[in-house]
C-alpha positions in Angstrom: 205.6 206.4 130.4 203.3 206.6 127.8 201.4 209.6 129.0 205.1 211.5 129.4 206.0 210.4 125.5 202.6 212.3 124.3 203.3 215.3 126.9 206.5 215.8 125.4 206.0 215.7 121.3 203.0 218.3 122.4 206.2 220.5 123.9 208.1 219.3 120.9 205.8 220.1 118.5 205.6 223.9 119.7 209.3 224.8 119.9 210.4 223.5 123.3 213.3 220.8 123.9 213.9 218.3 126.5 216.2 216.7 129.0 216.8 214.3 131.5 218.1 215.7 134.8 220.2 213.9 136.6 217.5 212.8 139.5 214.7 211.8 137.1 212.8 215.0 136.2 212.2 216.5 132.6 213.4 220.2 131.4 211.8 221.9 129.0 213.5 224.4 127.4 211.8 227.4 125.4 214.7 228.5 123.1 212.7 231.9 122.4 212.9 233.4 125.9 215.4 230.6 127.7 212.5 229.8 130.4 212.3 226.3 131.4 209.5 223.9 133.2 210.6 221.1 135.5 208.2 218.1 135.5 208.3 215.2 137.4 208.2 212.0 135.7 205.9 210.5 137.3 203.6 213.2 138.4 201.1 212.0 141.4 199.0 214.9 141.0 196.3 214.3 138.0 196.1 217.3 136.7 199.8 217.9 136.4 200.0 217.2 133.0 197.3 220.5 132.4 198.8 222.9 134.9 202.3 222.3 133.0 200.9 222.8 129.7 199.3 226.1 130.9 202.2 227.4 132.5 203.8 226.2 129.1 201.1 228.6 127.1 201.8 231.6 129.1 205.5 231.5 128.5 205.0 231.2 124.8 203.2 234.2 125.3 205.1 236.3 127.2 202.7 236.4 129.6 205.0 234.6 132.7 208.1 233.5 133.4 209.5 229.6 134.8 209.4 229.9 138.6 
């Protein structure tokens, strides 16, 4: 839980919000452009936390859009 509270002021902290779905995951929402990331909250995959914060990037840059 800790690692998901640092992961999510980083999203915070560059414009995206956050919610609880209803089976667990998180949503981020970028309010610029409306694309959202689903995370797991509990990701088994180490490198989860990077690959979300990349995809993250390129949104903010206009450079993808949420899958």
């Amino acid at each position: 839980m800790r690692k998901n509270r640092k992961l999510i002021k980083k999203l915070e902290d560059r414009g995206w919000s956050m919610e609880h779905t209803r089976n667990g995951h998180m949503k981020f929402t970028f309010p610029d452009t409306g694309d959202f990331l689903i995370a797991a909250s509990s990701a088994s995959d180490c490198r989860a936390e990077k690959n979300l914060l990349a995809h993250a990037k390129r949104i903010e840059e206009g450079r993808a859009h949420a899958c």
